[in-house]
C-alpha positions in Angstrom: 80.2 130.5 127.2 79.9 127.6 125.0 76.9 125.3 126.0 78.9 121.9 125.5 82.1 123.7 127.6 79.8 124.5 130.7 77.9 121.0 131.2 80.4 118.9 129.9 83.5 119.7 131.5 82.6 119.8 135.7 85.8 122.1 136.0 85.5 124.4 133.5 86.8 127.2 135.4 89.6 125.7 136.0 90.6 124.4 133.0 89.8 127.9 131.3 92.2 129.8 133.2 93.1 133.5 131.3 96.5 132.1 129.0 99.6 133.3 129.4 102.6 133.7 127.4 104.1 130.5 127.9 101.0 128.8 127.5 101.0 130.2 124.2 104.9 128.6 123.6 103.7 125.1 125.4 101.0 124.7 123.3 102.6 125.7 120.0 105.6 123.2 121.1 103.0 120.7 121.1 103.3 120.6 117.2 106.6 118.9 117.2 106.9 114.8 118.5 109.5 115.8 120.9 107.6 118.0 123.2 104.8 115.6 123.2 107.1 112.7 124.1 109.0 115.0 126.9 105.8 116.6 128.2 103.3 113.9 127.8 100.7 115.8 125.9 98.7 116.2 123.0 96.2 119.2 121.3 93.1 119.1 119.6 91.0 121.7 118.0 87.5 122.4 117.0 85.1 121.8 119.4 83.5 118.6 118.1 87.1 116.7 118.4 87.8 118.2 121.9 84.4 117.2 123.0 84.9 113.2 121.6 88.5 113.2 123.1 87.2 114.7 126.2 85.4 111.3 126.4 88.4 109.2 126.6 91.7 111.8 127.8 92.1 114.1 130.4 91.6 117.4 129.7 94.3 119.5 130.8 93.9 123.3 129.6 91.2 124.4 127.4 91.5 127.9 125.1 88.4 129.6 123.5 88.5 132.8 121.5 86.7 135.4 123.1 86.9 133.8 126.6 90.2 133.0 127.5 92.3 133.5 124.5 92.3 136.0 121.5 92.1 135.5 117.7 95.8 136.4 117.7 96.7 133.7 120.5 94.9 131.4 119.4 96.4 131.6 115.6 100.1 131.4 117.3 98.5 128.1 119.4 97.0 126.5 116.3 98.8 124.4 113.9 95.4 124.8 111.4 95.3 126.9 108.0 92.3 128.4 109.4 92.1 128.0 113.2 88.6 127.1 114.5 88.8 129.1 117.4 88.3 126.2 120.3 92.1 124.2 121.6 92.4 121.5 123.7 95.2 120.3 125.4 95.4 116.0 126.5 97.2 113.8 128.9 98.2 111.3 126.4 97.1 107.9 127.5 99.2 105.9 130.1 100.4 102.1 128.5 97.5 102.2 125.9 99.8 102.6 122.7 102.1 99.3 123.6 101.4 95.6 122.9 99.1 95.2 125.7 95.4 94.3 125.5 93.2 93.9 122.7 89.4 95.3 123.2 86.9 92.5 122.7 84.7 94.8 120.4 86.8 94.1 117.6 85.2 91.2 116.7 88.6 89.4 115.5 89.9 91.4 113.5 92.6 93.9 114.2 94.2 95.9 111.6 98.6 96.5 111.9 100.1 99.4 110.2 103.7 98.8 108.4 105.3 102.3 108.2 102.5 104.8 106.9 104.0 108.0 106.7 101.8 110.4 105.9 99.8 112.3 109.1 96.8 113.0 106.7 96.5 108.9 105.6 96.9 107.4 109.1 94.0 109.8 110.8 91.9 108.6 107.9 92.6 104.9 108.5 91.9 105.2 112.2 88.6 106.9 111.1 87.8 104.3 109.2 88.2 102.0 111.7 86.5 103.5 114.4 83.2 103.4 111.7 83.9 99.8 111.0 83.8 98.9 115.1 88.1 97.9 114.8 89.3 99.5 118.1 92.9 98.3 117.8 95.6 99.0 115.5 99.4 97.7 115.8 101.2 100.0 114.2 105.2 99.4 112.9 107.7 102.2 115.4 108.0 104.1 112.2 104.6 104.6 110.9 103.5 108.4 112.2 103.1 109.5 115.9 99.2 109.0 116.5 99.1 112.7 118.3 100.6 114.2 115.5 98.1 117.1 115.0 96.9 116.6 112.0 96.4 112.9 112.5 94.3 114.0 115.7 92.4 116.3 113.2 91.8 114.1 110.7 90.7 110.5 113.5 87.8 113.5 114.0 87.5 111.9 117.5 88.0 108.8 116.4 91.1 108.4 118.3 89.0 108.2 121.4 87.7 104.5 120.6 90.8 103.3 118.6 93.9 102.1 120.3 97.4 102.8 118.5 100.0 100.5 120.1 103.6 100.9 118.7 105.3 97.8 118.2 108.3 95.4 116.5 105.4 94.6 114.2 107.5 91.5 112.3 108.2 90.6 115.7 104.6 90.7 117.2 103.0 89.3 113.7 105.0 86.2 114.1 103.4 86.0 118.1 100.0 86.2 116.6 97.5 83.2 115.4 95.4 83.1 112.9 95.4 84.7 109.6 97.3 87.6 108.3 95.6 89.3 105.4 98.3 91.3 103.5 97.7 93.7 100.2 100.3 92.8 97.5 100.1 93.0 93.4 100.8 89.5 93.3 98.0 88.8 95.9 94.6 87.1 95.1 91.5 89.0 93.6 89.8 89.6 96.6 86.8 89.5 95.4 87.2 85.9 94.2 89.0 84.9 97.3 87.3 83.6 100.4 88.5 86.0 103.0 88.3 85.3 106.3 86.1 87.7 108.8 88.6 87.2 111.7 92.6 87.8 111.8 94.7 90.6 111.1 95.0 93.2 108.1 98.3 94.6 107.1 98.2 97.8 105.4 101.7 98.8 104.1 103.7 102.2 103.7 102.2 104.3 100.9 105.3 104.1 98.5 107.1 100.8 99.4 104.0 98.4 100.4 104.6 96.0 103.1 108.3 95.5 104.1 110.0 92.2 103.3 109.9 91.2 106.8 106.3 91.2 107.0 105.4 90.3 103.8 106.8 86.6 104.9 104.6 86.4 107.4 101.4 87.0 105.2 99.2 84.0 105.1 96.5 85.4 103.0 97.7 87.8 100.3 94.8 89.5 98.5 94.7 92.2 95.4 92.1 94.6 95.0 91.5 94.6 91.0 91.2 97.6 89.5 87.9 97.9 87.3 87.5 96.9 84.4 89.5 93.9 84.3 93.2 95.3 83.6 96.3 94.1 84.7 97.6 96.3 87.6 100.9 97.1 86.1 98.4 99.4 83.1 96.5 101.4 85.5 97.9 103.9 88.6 101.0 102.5 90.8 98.5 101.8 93.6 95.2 103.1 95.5 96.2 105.0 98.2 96.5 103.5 101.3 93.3 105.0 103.4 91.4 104.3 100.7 92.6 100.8 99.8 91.8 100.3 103.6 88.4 101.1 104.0 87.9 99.3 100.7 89.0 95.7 102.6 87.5 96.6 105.8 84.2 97.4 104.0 84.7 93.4 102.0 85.7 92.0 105.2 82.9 93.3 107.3 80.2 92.6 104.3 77.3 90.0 105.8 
């Protein structure tokens, strides 16, 4: 038995029950939006993201090769080229991914979301994030679903201390006071520009930018310049957007 598994978790017994069949299905179904939706439940795997979520969701079943689960079950469970061997299944939080409440640790500054796409680029924002201390993020209704596995695997249980809420984000932008900090080509060197260390950063969609709709609403739009000094039209399209992210937050957050 795992060390972490038998002093962590007060019921692990219970949540370590011998898996059955349709365990095996429930937790495979998990893969797919609609079953999380319908059942209200996430997975994790790897025991150093079960053990941060553990933190902040309920635990509902736990599966470990060689206890409760084989190598074969746990390879028809996992949704991972090479399955680590430890699954956790999560009540996914009640009202926390909704316009409702803003944690005070942010310091002012929150960051919104305006349709990323990609799984892989949304865990590595909310990553980011977590490291520098923004615990919200607003998120447009079609950037990715937030228990997607593989943006649970790639938050690395960071998703425990950052809050996704799914909004009308043109909507909730125009609510909001204080600046919005918006990448655009046409934006400001940000290096040049005096950026504010409170208000909101809008990250757009990793093909299209920030919609129309939101880009309207941007009150300070900033460029980061691509070394040496060249014209962003002559080098790549554009950064991608996990990386462009950290690269503001890491300006912004500068003393």
């Amino acid at each position: 038995m795992s060390k972490f598994f038998s002093t962590f978790v007060p019921d692990f017994e219970i949540i370590m029950e011998k898996i059955s069949k349709s365990q095996v299905k429930l937790v495979k179904s998990l893969q797919v939006k609609k079953y999380r939706d319908e059942l209200g439940l996430f997975v994790a795997e790897g025991e150093k993201c079960v053990e941060e979520l553990r933190r902040a969701f309920e635990l509902v079943h736990l599966y470990r090769e060689g206890e409760n689960a084989t190598r074969t079950e746990i390879e028809q469970m996992s949704g991972l080229r090479t399955p680590q061997g430890v699954i956790g299944v999560f009540k996914k939080r009640n009202g926390a991914n909704d316009a409702n409440g803003v944690s005070d640790a942010n310091d002012g500054l929150i960051l919104a979301l305006d349709g990323i796409q990609d799984p892989g680029n949304l865990g590595t924002i909310i990553r980011t994030c977590d490291w520098f201390g923004v615990h919200d993020i607003f998120c447009s209704s079609d950037t990715a679903d937030c228990y997607n596995p593989k943006v649970v695997q790639a938050t690395m249980g960071a998703l425990a201390r950052v809050r996704i809420h799914y909004v009308d984000l043109p909507a909730w932008l125009k609510e909001q006071q204080g600046p919005i900090i918006g990448t655009l080509l046409e934006g400001r060197d940000m290096y040049e520009a005096p950026l504010p260390k409170q208000g909101i950063i809008v990250m757009g969609n990793e093909g299209n930018g920030i919609s129309q709709d939101v880009r309207k609403l941007i009150s300070h739009p900033i460029l980061i310049p691509p070394y040496p000094n060249k014209k962003a039209s002559e080098v790549i399209e554009s950064l991608n957007v996990s990386i462009a992210t950290a690269i503001v937050l890491a300006e912004i957050r500068k003393p």
